[in-house]
C-alpha positions in Angstrom: 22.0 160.8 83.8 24.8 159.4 81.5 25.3 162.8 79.9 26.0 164.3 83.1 28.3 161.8 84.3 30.2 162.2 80.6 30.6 165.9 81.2 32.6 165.1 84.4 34.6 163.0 83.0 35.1 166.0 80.4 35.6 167.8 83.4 38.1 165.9 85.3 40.1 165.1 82.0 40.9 168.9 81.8 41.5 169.8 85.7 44.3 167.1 84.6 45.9 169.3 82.1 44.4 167.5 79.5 42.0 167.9 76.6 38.8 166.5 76.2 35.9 166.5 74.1 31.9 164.6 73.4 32.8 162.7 69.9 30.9 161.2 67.3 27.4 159.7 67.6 26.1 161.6 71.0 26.9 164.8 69.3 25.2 163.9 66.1 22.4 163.3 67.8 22.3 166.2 70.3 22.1 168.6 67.4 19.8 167.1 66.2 17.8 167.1 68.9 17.9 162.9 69.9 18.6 161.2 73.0 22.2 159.4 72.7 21.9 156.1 73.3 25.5 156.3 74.4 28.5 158.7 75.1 32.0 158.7 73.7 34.8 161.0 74.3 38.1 162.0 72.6 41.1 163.1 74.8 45.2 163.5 74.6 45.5 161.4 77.5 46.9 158.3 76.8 44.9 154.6 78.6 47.1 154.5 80.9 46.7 158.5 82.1 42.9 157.8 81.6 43.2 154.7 84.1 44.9 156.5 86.6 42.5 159.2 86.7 39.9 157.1 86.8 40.9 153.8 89.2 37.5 152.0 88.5 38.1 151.9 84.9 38.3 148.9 82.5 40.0 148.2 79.1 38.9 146.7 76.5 40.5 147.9 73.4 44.0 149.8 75.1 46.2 148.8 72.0 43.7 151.3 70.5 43.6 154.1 73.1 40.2 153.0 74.2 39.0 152.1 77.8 35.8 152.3 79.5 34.3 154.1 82.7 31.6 152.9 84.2 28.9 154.9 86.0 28.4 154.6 89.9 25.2 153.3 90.0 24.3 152.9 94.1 24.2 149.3 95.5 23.3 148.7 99.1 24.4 145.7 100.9 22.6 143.8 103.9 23.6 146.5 106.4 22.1 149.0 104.2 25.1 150.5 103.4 26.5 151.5 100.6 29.2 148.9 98.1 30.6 149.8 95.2 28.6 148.8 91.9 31.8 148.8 89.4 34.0 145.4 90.9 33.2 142.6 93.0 36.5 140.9 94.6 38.0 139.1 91.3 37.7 142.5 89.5 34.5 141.7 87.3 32.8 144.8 86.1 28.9 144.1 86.1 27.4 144.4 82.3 25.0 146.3 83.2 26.7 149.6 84.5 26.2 152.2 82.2 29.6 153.3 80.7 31.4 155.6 78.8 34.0 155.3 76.5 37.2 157.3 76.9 39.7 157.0 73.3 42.8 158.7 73.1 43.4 161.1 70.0 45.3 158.9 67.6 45.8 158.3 64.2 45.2 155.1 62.4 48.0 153.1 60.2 47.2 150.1 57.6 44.5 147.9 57.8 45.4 144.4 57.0 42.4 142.7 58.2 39.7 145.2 57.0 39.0 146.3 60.4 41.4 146.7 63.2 44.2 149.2 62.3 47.8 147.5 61.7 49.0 150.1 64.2 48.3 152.9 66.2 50.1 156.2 66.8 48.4 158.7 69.6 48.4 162.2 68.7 47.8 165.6 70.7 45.3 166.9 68.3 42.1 166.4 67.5 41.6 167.5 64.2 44.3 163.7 63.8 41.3 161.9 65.2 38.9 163.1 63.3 40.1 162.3 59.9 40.2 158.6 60.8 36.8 158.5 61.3 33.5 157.0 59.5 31.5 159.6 58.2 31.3 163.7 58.7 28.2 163.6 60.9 30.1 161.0 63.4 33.2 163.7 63.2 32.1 166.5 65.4 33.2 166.9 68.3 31.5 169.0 71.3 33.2 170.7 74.2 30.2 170.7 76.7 31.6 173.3 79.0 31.1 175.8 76.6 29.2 174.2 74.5 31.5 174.8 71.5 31.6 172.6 68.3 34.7 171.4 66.2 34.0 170.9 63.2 37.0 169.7 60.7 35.8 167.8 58.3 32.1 170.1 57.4 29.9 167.6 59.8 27.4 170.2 60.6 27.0 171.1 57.2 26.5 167.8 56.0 23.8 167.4 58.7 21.7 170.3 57.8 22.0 169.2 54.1 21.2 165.6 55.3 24.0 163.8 53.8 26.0 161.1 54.9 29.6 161.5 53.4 32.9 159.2 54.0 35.6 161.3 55.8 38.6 161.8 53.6 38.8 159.1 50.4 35.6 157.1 50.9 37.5 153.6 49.2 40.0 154.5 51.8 37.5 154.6 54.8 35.8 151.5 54.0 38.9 149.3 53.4 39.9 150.4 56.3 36.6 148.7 57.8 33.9 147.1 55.3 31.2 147.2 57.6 31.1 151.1 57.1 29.1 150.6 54.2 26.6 148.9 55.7 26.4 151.9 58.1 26.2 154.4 55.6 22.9 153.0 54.4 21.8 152.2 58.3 22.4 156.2 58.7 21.1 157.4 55.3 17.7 155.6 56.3 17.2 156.6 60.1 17.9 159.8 59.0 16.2 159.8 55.9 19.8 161.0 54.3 21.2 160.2 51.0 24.6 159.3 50.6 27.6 161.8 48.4 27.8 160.4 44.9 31.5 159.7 45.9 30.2 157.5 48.9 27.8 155.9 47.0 29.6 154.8 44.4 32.9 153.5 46.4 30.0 151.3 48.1 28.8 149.9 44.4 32.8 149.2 43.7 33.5 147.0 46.3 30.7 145.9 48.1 31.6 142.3 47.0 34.1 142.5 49.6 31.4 142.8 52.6 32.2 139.0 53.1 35.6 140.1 54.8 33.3 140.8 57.7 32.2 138.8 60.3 28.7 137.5 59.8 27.6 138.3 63.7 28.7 141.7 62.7 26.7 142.3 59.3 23.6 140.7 61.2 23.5 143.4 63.8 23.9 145.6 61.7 20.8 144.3 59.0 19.0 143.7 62.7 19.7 147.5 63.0 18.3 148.8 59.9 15.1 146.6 60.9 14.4 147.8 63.9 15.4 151.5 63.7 11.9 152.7 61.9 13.1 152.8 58.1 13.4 149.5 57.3 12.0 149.8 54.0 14.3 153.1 53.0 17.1 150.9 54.5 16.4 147.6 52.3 16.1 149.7 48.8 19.3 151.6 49.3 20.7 148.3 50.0 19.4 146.7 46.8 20.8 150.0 44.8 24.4 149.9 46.1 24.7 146.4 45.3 25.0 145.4 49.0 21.8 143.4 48.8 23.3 141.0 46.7 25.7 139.9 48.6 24.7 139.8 52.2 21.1 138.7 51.3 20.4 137.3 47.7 17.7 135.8 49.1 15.7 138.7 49.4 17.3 140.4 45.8 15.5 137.1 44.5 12.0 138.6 45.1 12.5 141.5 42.8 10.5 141.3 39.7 8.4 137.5 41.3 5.0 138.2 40.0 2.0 137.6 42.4 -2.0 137.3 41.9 -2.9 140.6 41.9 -6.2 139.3 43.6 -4.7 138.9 46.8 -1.4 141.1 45.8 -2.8 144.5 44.5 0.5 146.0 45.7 2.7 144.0 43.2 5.9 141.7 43.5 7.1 139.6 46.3 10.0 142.3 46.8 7.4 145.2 46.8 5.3 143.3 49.2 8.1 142.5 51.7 8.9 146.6 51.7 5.6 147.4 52.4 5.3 144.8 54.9 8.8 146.5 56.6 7.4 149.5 56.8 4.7 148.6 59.1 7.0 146.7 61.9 6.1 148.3 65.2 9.1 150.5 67.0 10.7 149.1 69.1 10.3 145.9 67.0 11.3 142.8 68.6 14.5 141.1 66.8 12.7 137.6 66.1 9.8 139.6 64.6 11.3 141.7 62.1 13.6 139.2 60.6 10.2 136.5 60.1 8.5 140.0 58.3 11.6 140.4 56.1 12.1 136.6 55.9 7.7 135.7 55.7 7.7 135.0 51.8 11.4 134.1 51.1 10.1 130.7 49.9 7.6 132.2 47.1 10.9 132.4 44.1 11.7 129.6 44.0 8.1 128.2 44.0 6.3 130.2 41.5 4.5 129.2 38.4 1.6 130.3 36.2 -1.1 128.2 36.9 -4.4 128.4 34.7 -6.4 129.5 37.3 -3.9 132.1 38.6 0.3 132.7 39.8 0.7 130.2 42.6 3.4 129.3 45.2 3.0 126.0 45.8 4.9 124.7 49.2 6.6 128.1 49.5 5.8 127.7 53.2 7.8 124.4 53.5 10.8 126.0 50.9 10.9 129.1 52.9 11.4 127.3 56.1 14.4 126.0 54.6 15.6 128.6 53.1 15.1 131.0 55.9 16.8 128.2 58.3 20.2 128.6 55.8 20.3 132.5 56.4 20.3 132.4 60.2 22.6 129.2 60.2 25.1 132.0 57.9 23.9 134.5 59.8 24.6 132.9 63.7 21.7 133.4 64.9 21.1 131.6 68.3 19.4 128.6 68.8 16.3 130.5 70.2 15.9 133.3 67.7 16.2 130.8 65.2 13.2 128.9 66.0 11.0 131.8 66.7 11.9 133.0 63.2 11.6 129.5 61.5 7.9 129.4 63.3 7.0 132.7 62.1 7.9 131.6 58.7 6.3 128.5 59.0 2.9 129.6 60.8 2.1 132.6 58.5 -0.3 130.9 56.5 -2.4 129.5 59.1 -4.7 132.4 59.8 -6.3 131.6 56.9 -7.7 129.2 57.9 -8.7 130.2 62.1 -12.3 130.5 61.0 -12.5 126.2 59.9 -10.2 125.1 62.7 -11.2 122.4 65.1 -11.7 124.1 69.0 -8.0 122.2 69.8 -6.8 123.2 66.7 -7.1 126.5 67.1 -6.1 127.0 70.8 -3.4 124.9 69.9 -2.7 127.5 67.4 -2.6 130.4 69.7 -1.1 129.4 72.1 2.6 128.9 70.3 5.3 130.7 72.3 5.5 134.7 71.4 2.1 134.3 70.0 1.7 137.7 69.3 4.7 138.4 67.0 2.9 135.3 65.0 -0.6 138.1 64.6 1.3 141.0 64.5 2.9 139.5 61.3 -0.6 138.2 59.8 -2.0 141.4 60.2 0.9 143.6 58.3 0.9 140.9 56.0 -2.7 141.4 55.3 -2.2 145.6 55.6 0.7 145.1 53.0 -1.5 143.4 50.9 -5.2 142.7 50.2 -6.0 145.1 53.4 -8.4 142.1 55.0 -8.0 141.9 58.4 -11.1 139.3 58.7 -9.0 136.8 60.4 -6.8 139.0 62.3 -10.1 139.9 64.0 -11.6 136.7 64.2 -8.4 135.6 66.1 -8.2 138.5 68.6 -12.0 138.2 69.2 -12.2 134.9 69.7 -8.6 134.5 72.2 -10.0 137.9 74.0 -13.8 135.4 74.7 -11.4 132.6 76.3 -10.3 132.5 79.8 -6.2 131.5 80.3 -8.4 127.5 81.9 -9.7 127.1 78.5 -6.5 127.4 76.2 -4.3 125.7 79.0 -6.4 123.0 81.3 -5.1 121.2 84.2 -4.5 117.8 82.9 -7.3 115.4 83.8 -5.0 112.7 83.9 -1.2 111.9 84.2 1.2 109.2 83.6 0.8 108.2 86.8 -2.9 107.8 86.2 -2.4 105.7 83.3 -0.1 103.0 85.1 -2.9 102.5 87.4 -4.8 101.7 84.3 -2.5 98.8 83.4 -0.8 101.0 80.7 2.9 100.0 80.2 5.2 103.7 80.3 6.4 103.9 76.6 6.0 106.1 73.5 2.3 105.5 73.2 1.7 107.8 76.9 2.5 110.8 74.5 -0.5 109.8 72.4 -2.9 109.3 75.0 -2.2 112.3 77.0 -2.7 114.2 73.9 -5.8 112.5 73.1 -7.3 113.8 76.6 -5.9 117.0 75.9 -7.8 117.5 72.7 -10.6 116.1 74.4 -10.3 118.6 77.1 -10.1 121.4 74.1 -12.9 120.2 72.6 -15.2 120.8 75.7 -15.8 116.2 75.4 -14.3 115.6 78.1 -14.7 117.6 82.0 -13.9 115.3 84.6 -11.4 112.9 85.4 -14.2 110.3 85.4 -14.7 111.2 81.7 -11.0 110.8 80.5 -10.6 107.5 82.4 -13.4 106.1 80.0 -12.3 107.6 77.2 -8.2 106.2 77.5 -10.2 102.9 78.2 -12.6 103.1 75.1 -10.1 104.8 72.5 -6.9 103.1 73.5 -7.6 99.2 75.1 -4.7 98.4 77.2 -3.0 95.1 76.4 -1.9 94.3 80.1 
């Protein structure tokens, strides 16, 4: 276990003469009775006491006192013996050991850039590394020996009253990194905390100055608060400290966007989107909770009273655009772009599964990820109107086809159609795809019955 290999660490650190404590996160959790994801410790050895105590060690912060040691994990070569799992021969470290992260104690001078420290001095105590920390419930730290807590800065207190509060001058803490304020509302909602009036409104003051982060590091954060299991608590304290409005107007936009109350009993697009967030399944895949947040984006700047009813006309087709423009700011990649851009653009569809042609539909179905594309439709419908007719047709009617049905083997191929005479150009696309309905259709089963059709449909001019 990674716990146990952190206490050794602990351990070694101190048969070294040296302290050595759990820190931040891990003990937050652990009394509160969560499984770490990770382990950090805090020590007075400096990176390059910490290196030599550890050989197999790595650094990728030591200007800041930080350096990494990885986990033995057992490795077996073709003799069946034993290698070691940290370093092949040109000293690369393999991503997927589990490591730990050793800092030294150290205090923290000027902040220039809004996020790495101007310079660094390393201390001997503690209770110095502690106050240059985030928040009081990342400040604890734990000496698991003993299982002894220090507590400087009232972290446990603040746990127990479930309240995430800056350490020190909050307007100090977050110039010193502006992406803490998107972690105090990530924290406030996993935890279901609110955050110290004091907190709170030093995040109102300046959160115009978010944009001095990098946009890869806001998104993982926002792809945090999604997929932690409070996305919705997450997304209101956003809109209330003012954050919203700058990292997504897009979604501040929806507030107050009117919708027919015939399909939308629930109320506005922005109340609609919340509910829909708090349905995303845990653990939520990434591409899915960003197309939930990002479903309806379109419907602002599309709406007008109708006399029949509100409408969105082409919100589908706006959204699509829109929602393209937030993962371009947002650097997405290339692949989690399109799945959310086709979750955006294939929400509407279910409404219409029941009319679709046979091809249509196992067209439809068979889009890549498929089933992020129903698990939004149906927590669109929950968050709604609550009719899940379609959802059920859909799942019904995929669960009645075998895996031939949805994919055939092609009854012909290129090669099939150059014996016909056909010339190879841009019209083979068209062909093939006419078969292919065919085939979807249940009109054509054999070879035989393709061949006639290409012949009949599509005269060759050879």
């Amino acid at each position: 276990m990674l716990k146990d290999f952190a206490i050794s660490i602990v351990r070694t650190l101190r048969e070294h003469g040296h302290k050595a404590y759990l820190v931040g996160g891990c003990v937050r959790d652990l009394l509160l009775r969560r499984e770490p994801a990770d382990y950090d410790i805090t020590t007075d050895a400096t990176p390059d006491q910490v290196m030599r105590i550890f050989p197999d060690t790595y650094a990728v912060g030591a200007q800041f006192g930080v350096v990494l040691v990885p986990q033995p994990t057992p490795r077996w070569d073709a003799a069946g013996m034993p290698e070691s799992p940290l370093r092949d021969a040109t000293g690369y470290v393999s991503p997927n050991a589990h490591v730990v992260e050793v800092a030294t104690f150290r205090s923290d001078i000027g902040y220039s850039d809004g996020r790495h420290p101007d310079q660094v001095r390393f201390s001997k105590e503690p209770f110095e590394d502690v106050e240059r920390r985030d928040f009081t419930i990342n400040g604890l730290l734990l000496d698991p020996i003993t299982n002894e807590v220090l507590d400087f800065v009232g972290g446990r207190e603040d746990i127990e009253a479930g309240i995430i509060r800056s350490i020190g001058d909050p307007e100090r803490r977050f110039a010193e990194d502006k992406l803490r304020m998107l972690r105090a509302v990530r924290f406030a909602a996993r935890f279901a905390y609110t955050i110290e009036s004091g907190t709170f409104h030093a995040i109102q003051k300046i959160a115009s100055q978010i944009d001095q982060v990098s946009r890869e590091r806001v998104r993982d954060e926002l792809t945090r608060m999604l997929i932690e299991g409070r996305a919705r608590q997450a997304f209101l304290v956003l809109d209330e400290t003012g954050l919203l409005h700058e990292v997504l107007p897009e979604i501040e936009a929806m507030k107050g966007v009117e919708q027919p109350p015939q399909f939308h009993p629930e109320g506005d697009v922005f109340v609609h989107t919340l509910l829909l967030l708090d349905r995303l399944p845990h653990p939520c895949p990434i591409t899915l909770a960003w197309g939930a947040l990002l479903h309806d984006v379109g419907k602002p700047a599309t709406f007008r009273v109708a006399p029949d009813r509100i409408r969105f006309d082409g919100h589908v087709d706006v959204g699509v655009k829109i929602a393209e423009e937030i993962c371009r700011r947002l650097r997405f990649s290339n692949d989690d772009t399109d799945q959310i851009l086709a979750l955006v653009d294939n929400h509407m569809r279910f409404a219409h599964v029941q009319q679709m042609k046979e091809s249509t539909f196992k067209r439809f179905v068979r889009m890549p990820r498929f089933d992020e594309h129903l698990q939004l439709h149906r927590m669109d419908c929950e968050a709604s109107h609550d009719n899940l007719t379609s959802y059920n047709f859909t799942r019904e009617k995929m669960a009645s086809m075998p895996p031939a049905a949805m994919r055939p083997v092609p009854l012909i191929t290129g090669d099939d159609l150059i014996a016909l005479g056909y010339k190879p150009g841009p019209q083979f696309k068209k062909i093939l795809s006419g078969v292919e309905e065919g085939q979807l259709e249940g009109r054509l089963q054999t070879k035989d019955e393709a061949m006639a059709f290409v012949r009949a449909e599509f005269p060759s001019e050879g």
